[in-house]
LODO-792502 format. One line per field, with one value per residue (C-alpha): residue number from 0; residue in three letters; x, y, z. Coordinates in steps of 0.5 Angstrom, whole numbers, plus 500, padded with zeros to 3 digits. Layout:
nudren	[NUM  ...];
mivex	[ala  ...];
u	[X  ...];
v	[Y  ...];
w	[Z  ...];
***
This chain:
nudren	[0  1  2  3  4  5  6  7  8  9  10  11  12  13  14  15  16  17  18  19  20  21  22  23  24  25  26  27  28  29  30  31  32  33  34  35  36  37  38  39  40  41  42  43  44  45  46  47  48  49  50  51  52  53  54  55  56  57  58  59  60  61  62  63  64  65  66  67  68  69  70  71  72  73  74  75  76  77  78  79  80  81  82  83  84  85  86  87  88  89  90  91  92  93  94  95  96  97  98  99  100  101  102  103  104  105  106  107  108  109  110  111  112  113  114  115  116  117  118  119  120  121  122  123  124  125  126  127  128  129  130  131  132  133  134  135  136  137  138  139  140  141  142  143  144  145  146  147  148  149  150  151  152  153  154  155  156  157  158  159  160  161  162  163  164  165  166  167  168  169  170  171  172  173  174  175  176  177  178  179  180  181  182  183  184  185  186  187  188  189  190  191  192  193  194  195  196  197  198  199  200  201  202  203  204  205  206  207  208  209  210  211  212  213  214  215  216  217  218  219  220  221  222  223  224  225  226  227  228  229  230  231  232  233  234  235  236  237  238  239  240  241  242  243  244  245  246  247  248  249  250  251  252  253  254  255  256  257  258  259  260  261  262  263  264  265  266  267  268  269  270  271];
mivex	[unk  unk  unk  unk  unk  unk  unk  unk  unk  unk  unk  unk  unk  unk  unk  unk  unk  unk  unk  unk  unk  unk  unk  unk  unk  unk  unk  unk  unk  unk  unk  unk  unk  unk  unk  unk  unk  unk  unk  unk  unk  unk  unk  unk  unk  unk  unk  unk  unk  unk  unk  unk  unk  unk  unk  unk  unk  unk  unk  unk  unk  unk  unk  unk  unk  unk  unk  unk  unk  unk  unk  unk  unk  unk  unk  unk  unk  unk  unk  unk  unk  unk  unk  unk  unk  unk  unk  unk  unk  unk  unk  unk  unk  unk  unk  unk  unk  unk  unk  unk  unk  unk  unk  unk  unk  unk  unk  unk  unk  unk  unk  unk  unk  unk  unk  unk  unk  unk  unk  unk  unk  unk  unk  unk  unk  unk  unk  unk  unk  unk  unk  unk  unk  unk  unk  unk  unk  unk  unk  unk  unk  unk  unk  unk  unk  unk  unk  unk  unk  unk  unk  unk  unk  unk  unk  unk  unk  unk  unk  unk  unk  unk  unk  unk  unk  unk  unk  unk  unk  unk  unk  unk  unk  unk  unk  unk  unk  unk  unk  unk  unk  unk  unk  unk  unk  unk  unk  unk  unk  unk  unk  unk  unk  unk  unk  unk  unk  unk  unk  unk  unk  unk  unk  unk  unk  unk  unk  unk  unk  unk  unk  unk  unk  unk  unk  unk  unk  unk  unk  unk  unk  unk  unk  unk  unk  unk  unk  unk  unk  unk  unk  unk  unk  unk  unk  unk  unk  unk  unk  unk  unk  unk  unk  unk  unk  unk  unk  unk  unk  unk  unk  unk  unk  unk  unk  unk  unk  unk  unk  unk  unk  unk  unk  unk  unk  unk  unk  unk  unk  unk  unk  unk];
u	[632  640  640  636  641  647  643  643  649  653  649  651  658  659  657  662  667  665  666  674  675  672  677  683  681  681  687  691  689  691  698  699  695  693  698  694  693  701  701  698  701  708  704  710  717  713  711  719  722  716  718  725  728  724  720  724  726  718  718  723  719  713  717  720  713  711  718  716  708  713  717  711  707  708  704  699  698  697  694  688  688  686  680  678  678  674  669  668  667  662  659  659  657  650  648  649  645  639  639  640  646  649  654  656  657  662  666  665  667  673  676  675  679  685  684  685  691  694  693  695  702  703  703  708  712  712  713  718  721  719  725  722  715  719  725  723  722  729  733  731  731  738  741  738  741  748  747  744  749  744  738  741  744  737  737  732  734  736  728  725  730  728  720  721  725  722  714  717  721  728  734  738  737  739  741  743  751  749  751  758  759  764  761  756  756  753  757  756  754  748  744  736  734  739  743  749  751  758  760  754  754  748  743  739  733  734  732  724  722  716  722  728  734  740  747  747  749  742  739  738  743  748  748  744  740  734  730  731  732  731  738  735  731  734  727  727  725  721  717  715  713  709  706  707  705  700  697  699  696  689  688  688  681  680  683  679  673  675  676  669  665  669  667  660  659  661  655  651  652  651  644  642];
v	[197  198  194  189  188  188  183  179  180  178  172  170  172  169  162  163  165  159  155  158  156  149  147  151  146  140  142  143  137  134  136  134  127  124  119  116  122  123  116  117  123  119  113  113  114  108  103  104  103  095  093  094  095  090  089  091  098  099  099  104  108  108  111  116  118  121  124  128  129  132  137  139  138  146  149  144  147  154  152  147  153  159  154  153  161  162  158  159  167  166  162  168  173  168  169  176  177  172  174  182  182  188  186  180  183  188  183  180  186  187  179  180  186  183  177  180  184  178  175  181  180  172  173  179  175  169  172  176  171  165  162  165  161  154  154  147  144  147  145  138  138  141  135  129  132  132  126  122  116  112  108  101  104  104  110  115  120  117  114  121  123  117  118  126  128  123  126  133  133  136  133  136  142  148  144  137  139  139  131  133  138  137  134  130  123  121  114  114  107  104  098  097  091  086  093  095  102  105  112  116  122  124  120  114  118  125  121  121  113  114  112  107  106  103  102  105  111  115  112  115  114  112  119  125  130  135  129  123  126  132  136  142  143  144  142  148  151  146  145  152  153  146  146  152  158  155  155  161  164  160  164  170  168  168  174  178  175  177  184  184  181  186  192  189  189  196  198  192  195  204  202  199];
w	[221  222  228  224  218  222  226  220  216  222  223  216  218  225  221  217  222  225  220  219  226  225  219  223  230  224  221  228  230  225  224  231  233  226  225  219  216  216  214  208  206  206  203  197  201  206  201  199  206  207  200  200  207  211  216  222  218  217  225  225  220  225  230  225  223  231  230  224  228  234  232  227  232  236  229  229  237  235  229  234  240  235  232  239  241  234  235  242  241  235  240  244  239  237  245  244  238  240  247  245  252  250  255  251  245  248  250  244  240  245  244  237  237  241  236  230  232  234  229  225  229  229  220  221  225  222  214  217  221  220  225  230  229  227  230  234  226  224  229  228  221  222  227  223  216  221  223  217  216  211  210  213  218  222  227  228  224  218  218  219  212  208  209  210  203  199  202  201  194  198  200  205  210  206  200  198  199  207  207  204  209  215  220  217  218  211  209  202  201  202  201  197  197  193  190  193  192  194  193  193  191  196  200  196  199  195  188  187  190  184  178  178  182  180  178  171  168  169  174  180  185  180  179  181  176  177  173  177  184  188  189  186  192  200  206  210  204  201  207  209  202  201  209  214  208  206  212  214  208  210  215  212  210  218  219  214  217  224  221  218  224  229  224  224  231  232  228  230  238  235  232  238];
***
């Protein structure tokens, strides 16, 4: 009677850890190689940089969006791999239950144990940290605020800003007075579209594309105000909250399904 409930119950459950691993390998792979995707996600500060910019900055912004896909890219690995070894190991476990290998599902039990701790161990570390699990991210983010000169200017790193503070609601690293720190290259003047702006506060990007940009007072980038744009908020903050906690605290779903089935299988292999 026990052998077959647990046998039931961590079916069910199996299917479910299945299914956690599946979005995990579907939500890695998209982080790291779906450029549409990424393309739709930044569908406003895109639509801005084509209508406003031109056609050879709208080129640019392509190379943008696989730089921005890059240095996302080493999350999105680890996210990817960990759905592939979820979903091969519940695999394992449906062999071991259909087949009755007693061997399988200790090697199973003993997988899922590693896993679960190291799991465990990656969200200490990252909620603890979170330096350490992005690092690559937030030294890109780092050198392309530094080098930000402004949107005509054309470079990589004022493309990858123009799209990504914008998608992001931030401006700046830290906070929007990283342009106005020492070494920063930022201009102070820019051009959109037949407006010519001089003596800017902040990059044109740190308004919100979604309202009116112009020269009168009230008007982003005339003049900046936690209404008409996003100097309230730095990227690095913004980032972890709106992208990488969000993920990290969707595999805690996975993690308490990983504890579950670990605990059943314990009891599954005790019954037989």
């Amino acid at each position: 009677m026990c052998k077959s409930i647990t046998c039931i119950v961590l079916g069910v459950f199996n299917i479910a850890l299945m299914l956690g691993g599946l979005a995990l390998l579907i939500l890695g792979a998209l982080m790291k190689w779906n450029k549409q995707l990424l393309r739709q996600i930044c569908d406003t500060a895109l639509k801005f940089i084509s209508e406003r910019l031109g056609g050879q900055t709208s080129q640019l912004a392509d190379t943008a969006l696989d730089r921005i896909q890059e240095f996302a890219g080493p999350f999105g690995t680890v996210v990817f791999v960990g759905g592939i070894v979820i979903v091969c190991i519940a695999g394992l476990a449906f062999i071991g239950l259909c087949c009755h290998i007693r061997f399988f599902l200790l090697i199973y039990a003993v997988i899922v144990g590693v896993l679960f701790v190291a799991h465990a161990i990656l969200l200490i570390i990252y909620f603890a940290n979170k330096d350490l699990i992005l690092n690559h991210a937030h030294t890109y983010m780092r050198q392309a605020v530094s080098n930000y000169v402004s949107m005509t200017n054309g470079g990589i790193d004022d493309a990858v800003l123009t799209i990504l503070m914008p998608t992001v609601e931030c401006c700046g690293y830290d906070s929007a007075n990283d342009f106005t720190q020492a070494g920063a290259k930022f201009s102070r003047w820019d051009v959109v579209g037949e407006m010519n702006f001089t003596n800017l506060q902040y990059p044109v990007p740190c308004c919100n594309l979604n309202q009116n940009l112009g020269n009168t007072s009230g008007l982003c980038p005339s003049s900046f105000t936690s209404e008409n744009s996003f100097i309230s908020y730095g990227c690095k903050e913004r980032m972890e909250r709106q992208l990488f906690d969000k993920v990290a605290l969707g595999s805690l779903v996975v993690l308490a399904l990983t504890g579950v089935v670990l605990a059943l299988t314990i009891v599954h292999m005790k019954c037989s």
